[in-house]
N, C-alpha and C positions, 0 to 999 in steps of 0.2 A: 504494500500500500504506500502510497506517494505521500511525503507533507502538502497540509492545506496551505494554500499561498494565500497571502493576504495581500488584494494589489490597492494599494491609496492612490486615487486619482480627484482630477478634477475635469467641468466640460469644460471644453475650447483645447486642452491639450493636447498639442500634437504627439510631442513625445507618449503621451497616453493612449492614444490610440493604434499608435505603431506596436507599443510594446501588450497590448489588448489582442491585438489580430496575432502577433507571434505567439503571443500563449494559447490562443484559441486552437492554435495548432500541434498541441502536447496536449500527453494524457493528463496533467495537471488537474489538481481541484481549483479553481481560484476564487473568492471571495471577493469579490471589489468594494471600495467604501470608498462613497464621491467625500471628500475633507470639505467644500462648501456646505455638506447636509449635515456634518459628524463636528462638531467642534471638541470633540474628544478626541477625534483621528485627527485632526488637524494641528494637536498638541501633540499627539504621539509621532508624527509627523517633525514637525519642529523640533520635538526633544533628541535625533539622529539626524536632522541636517542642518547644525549650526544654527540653530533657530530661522531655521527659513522655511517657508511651504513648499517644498520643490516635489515634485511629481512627476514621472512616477515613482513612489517608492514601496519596496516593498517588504513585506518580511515574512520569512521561513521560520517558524520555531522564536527561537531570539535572536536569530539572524536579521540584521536590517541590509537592505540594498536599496540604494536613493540612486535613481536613473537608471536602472540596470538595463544589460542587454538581456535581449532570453537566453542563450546560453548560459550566463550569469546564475537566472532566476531556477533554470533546471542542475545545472549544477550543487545548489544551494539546498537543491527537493532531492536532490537524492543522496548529500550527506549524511 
């Protein structure tokens, strides 16, 4: 069984949508959670990118990854 991916995005991001369509294409679980609807994801968010909202970022376990590629994110899931 694979780790659930938790991918933190927002709308209009590009970088979010590229890296959306790449997972789409692994057996991944992924969970998404828009940071504009969650102001709790969007502190968990800030507390692993220098207090910034940078998206997308995501996290494997206690794994954080801020912008990753999907290699990255499958990498990450199958540690």
């Amino acid at each position: 069984m694979s780790a659930i991916v938790e991918f933190y995005w927002r709308p209009g991001c590009g970088f979010c949508s590229a890296l959306r369509a790449g997972l789409s294409r692994t057996d991944l679980t992924v969970r998404e959670v828009n940071i504009w609807e969650d102001p709790d994801a969007a502190a968990r968010v800030r507390a692993v990118a220098n207090g910034n909202e940078v998206v997308p970022t995501v996290f494997v376990g206690e794994k954080s990854l801020v912008n990753p590629s999907v290699a990255e994110v499958v990498a990450a899931a199958a540690a």
